[in-house]
DSSP file (Angstrom, degrees, kcal/mol; ACC not computed):
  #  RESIDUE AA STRUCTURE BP1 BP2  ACC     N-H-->O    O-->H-N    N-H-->O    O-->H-N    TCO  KAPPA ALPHA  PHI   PSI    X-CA   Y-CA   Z-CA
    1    1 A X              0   0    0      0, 0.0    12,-2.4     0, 0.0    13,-0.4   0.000 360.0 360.0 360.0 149.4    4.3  -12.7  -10.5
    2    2 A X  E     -A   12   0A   0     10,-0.2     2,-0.3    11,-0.1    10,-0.2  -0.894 360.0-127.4-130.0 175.5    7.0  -12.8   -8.4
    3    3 A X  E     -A   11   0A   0      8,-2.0     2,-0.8    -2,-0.3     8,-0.6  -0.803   7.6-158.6 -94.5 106.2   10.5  -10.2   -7.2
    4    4 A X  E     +A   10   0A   0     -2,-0.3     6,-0.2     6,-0.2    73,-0.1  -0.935  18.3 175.3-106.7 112.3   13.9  -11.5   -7.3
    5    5 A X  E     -     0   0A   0     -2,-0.8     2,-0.4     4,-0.6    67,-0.2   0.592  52.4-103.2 -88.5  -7.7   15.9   -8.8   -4.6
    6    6 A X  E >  S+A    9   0A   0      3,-1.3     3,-5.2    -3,-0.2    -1,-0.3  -0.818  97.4  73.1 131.9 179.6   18.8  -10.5   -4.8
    7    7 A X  T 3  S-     0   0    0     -2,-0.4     3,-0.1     1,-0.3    -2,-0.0   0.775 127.1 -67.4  19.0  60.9   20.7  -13.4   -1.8
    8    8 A X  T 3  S+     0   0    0      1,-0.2     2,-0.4    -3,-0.0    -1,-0.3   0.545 102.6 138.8  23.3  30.8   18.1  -15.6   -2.9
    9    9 A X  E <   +A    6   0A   0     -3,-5.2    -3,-1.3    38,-0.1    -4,-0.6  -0.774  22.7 172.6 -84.4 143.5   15.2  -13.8   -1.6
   10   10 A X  E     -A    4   0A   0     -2,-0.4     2,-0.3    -6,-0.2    -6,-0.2  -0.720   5.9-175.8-149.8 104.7   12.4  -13.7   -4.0
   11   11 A X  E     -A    3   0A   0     -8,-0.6    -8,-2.0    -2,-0.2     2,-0.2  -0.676  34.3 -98.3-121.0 147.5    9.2  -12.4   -3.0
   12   12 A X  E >   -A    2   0A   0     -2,-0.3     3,-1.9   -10,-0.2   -10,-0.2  -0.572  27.9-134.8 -83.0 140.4    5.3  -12.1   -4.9
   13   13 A X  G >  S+     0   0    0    -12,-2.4     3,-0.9     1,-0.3    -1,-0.2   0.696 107.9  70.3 -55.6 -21.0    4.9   -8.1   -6.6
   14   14 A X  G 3  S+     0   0    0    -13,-0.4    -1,-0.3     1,-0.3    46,-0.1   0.655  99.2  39.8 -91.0  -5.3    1.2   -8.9   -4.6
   15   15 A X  G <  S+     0   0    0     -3,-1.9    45,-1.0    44,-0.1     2,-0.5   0.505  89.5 109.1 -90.1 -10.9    2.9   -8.7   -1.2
   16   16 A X  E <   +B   59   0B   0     -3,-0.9    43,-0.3    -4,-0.2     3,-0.1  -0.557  38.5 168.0 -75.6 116.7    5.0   -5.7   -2.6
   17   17 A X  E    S-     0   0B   0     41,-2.2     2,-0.3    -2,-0.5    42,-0.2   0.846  70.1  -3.6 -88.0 -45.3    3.2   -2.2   -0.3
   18   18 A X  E     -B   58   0B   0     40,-1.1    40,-2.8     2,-0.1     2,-0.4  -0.982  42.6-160.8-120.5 171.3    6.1    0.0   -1.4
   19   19 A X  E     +B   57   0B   0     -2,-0.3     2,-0.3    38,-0.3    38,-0.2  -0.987  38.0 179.0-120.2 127.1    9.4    0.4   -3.2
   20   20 A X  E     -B   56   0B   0     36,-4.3    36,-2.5    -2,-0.4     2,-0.3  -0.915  32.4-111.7-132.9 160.0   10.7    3.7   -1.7
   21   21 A X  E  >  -B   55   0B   0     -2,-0.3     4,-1.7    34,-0.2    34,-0.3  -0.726  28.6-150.0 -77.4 120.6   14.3    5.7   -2.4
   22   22 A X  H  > S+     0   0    0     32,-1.8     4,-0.5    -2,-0.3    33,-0.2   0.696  90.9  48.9 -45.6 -34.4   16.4    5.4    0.8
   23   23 A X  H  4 S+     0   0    0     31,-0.5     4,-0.4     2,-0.2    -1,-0.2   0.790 113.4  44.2 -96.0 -21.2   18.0    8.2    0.5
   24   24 A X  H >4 S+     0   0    0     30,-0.2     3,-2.1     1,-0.2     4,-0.2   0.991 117.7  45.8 -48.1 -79.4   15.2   10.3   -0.1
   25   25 A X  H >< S+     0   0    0     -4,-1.7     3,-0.8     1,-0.3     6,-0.3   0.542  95.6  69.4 -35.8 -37.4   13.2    8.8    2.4
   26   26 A X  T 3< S+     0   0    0     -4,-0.5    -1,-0.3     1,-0.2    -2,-0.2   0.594  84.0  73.8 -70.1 -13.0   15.5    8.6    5.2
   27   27 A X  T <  S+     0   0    0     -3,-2.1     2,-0.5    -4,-0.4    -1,-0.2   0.818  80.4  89.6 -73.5 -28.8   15.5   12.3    5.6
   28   28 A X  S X> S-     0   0    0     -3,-0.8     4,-1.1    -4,-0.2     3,-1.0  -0.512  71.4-143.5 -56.1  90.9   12.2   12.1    7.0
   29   29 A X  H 3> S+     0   0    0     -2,-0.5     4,-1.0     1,-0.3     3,-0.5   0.650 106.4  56.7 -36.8 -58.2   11.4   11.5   11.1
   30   30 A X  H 34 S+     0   0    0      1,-0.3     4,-0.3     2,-0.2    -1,-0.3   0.618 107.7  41.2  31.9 -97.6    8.8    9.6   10.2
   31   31 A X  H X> S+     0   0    0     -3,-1.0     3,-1.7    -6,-0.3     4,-1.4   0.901 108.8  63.0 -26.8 -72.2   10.7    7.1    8.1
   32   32 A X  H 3X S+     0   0    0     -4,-1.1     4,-1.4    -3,-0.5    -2,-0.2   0.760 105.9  38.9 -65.8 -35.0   13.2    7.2   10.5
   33   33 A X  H 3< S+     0   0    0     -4,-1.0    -1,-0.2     2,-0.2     4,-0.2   0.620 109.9  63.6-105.9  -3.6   10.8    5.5   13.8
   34   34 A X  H <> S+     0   0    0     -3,-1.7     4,-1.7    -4,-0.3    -2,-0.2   0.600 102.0  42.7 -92.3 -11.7    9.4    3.4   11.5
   35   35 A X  H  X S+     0   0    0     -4,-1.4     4,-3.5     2,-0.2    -2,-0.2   0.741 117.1  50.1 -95.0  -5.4   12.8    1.7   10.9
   36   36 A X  H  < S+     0   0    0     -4,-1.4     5,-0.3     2,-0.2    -3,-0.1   0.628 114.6  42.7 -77.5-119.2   13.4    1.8   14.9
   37   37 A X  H  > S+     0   0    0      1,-0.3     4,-1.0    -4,-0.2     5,-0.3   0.493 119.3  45.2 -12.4 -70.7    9.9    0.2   15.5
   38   38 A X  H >X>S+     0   0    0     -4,-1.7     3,-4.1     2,-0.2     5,-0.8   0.882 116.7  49.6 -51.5 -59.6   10.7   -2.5   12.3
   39   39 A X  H ><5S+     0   0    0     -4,-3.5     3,-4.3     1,-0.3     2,-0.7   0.757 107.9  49.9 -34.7 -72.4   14.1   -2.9   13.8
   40   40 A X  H 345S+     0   0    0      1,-0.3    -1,-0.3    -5,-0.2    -2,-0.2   0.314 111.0  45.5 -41.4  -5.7   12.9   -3.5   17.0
   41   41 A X  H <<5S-     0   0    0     -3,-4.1    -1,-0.3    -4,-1.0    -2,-0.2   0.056 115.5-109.3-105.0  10.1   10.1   -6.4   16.1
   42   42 A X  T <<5S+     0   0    0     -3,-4.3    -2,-0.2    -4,-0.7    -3,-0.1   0.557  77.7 133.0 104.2 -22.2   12.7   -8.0   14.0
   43   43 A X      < +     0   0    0     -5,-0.8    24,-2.6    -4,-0.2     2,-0.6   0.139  36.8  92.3 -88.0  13.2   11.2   -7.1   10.4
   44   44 A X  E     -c   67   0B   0     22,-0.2     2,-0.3    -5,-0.2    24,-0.2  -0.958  54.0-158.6-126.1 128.4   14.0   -5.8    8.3
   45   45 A X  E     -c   68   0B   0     22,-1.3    24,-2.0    -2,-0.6     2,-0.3  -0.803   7.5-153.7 -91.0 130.6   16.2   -8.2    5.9
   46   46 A X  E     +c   69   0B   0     -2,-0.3     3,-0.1    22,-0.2    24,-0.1  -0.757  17.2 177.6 -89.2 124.1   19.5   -6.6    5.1
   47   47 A X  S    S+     0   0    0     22,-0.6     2,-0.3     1,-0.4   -40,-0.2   0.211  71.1  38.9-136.6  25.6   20.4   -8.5    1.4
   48   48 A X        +     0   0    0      3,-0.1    -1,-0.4   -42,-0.1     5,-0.2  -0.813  47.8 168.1-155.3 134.9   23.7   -6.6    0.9
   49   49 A X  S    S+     0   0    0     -2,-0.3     3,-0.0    -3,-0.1    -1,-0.0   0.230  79.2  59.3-123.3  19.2   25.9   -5.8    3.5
   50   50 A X  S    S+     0   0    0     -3,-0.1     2,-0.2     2,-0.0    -1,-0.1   0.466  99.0  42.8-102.7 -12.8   28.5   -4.8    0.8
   51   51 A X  S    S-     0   0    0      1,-0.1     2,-0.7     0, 0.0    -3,-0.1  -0.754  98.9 -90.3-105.9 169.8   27.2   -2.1   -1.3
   52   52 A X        -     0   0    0     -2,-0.2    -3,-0.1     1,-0.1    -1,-0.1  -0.735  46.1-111.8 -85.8 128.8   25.3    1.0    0.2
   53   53 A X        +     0   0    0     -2,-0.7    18,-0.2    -5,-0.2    -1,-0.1  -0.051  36.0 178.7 -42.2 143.4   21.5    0.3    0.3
   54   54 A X        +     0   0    0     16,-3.8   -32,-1.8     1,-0.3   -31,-0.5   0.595  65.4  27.7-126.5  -8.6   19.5    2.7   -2.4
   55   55 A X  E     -BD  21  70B   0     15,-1.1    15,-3.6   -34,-0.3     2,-0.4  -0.976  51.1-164.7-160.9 138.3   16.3    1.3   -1.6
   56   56 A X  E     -BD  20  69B   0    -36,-2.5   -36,-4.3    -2,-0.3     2,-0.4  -0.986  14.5-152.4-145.6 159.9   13.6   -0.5    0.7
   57   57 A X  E     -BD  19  68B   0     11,-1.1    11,-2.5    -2,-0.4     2,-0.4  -0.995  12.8-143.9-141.7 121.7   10.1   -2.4    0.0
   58   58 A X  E     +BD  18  67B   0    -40,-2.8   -41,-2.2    -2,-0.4   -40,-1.1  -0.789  30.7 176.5 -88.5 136.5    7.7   -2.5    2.3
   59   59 A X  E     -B   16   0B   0      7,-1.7     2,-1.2    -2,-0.4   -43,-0.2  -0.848  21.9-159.8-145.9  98.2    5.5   -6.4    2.1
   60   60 A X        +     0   0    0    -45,-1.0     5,-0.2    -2,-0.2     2,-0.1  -0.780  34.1 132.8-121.7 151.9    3.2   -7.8    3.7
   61   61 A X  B >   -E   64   0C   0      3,-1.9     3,-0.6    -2,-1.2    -1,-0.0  -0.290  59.0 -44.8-128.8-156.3    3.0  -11.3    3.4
   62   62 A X  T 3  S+     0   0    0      1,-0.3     3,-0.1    -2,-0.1    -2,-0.0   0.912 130.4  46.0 -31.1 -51.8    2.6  -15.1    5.0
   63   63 A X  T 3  S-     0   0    0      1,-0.2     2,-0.4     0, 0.0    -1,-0.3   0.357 124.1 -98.1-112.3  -2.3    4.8  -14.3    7.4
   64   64 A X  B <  S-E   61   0C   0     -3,-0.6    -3,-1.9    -5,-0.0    -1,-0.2  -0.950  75.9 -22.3 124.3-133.6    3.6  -10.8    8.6
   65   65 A X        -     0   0    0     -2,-0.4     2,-0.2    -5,-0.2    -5,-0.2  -0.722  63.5-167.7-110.0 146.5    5.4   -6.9    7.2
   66   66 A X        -     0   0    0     -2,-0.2    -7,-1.7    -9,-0.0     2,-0.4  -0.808   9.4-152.9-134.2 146.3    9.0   -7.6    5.8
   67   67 A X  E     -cD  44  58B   0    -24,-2.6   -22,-1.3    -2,-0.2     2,-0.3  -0.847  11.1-162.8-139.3 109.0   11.3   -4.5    5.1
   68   68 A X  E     -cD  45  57B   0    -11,-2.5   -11,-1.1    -2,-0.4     2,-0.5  -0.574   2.7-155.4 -95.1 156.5   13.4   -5.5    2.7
   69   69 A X  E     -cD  46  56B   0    -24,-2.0   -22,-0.6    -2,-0.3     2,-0.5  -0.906  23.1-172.6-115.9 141.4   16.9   -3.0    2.3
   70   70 A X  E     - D   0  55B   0    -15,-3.6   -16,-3.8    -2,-0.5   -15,-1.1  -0.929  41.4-149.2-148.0 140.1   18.3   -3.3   -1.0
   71   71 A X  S    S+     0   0    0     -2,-0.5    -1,-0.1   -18,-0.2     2,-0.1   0.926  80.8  98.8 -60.9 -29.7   21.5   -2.1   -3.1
   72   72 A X  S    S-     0   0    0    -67,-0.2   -18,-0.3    -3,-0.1   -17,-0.2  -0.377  80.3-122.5 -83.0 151.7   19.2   -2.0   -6.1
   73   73 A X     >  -     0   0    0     -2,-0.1     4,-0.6     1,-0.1   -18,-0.2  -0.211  28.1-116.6 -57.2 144.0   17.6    1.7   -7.3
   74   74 A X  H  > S+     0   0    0    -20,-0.4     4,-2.4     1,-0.1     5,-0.3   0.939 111.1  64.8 -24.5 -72.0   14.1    1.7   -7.2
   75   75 A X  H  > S+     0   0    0      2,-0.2     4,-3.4     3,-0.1     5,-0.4   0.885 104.6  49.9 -28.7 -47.6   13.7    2.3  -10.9
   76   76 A X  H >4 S+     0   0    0      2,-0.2     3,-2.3     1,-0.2     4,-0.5   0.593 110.4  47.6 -81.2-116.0   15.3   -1.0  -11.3
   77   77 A X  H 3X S+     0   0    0     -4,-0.6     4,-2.1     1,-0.3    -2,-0.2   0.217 116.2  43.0 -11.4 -64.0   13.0   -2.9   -8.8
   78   78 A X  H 3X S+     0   0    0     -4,-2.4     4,-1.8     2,-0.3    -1,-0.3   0.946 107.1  61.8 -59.5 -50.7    9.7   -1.3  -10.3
   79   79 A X  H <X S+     0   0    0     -4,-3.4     4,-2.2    -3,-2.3    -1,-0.2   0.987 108.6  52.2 -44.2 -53.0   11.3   -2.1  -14.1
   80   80 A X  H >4 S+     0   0    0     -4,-0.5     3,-1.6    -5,-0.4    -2,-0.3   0.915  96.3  61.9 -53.0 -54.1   11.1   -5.9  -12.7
   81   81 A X  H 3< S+     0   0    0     -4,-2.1    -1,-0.2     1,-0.3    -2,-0.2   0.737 104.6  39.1 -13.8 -59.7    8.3   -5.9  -11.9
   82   82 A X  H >X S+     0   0    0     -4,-1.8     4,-2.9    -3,-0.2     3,-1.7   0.541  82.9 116.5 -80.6 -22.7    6.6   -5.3  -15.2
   83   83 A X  T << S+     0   0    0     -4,-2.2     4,-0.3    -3,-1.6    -1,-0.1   0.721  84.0  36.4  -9.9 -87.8    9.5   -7.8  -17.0
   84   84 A X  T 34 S+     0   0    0      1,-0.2     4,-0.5     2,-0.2    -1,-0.3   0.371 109.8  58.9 -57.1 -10.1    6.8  -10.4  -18.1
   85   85 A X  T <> S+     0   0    0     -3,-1.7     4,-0.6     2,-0.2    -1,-0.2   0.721 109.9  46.6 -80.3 -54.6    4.1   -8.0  -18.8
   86   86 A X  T  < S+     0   0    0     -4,-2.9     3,-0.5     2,-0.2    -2,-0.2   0.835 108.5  60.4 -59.2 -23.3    6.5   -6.4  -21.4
   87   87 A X  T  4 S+     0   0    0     -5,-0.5     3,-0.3    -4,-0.3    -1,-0.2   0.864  98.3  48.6 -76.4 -31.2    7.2   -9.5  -22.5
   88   88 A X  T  4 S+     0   0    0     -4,-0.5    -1,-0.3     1,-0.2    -2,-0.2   0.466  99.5  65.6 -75.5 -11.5    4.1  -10.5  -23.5
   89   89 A X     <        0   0    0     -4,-0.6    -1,-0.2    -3,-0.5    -2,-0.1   0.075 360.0 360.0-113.6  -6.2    3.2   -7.3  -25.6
   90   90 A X              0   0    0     -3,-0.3    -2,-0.1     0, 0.0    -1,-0.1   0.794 360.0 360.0 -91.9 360.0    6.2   -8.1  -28.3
């Protein structure tokens, strides 16, 4: 199954390690030197640079760990996930 985040990124839910609350998260040092250490190799996609980010998903895939930053809630991300799987139960 695959993720549509949005600015044509689309990514497979099997790459997906988490979907985490930003704001939550961000409070955290932790959190905070793991987005200095992604910046710094390169590995975080911005896919709105108008609205304030509410969310990030950690992935790894092909092409190594992605951190994607994203306007959409969690809740909404996870709900995608599951789309076709709901769909299939009517």
């Amino acid at each position: 199954m695959y993720l549509h985040l949005g600015k044509n990124v689309v990514i497979r839910t099997g790459d997906i390690l988490a979907i985490l609350d930003i704001e939550n998260s961000s409070v955290s040092k932790i959190t905070r030197e793991f987005f200095a250490a992604a910046r710094g190799r390169g590995e975080i996609v911005y896919l709105n640079s108008t609205e304030l980010p509410k969310s990030f998903l950690i992935c790894n895939g092909r092409d190594g760990v992605r951190v994607y930053v994203s306007h959409l809630a969690p809740s909404t991300l996870k709900k995608r996930t599951g789309f076709l799987e709901n769909i299939s139960n009517l």
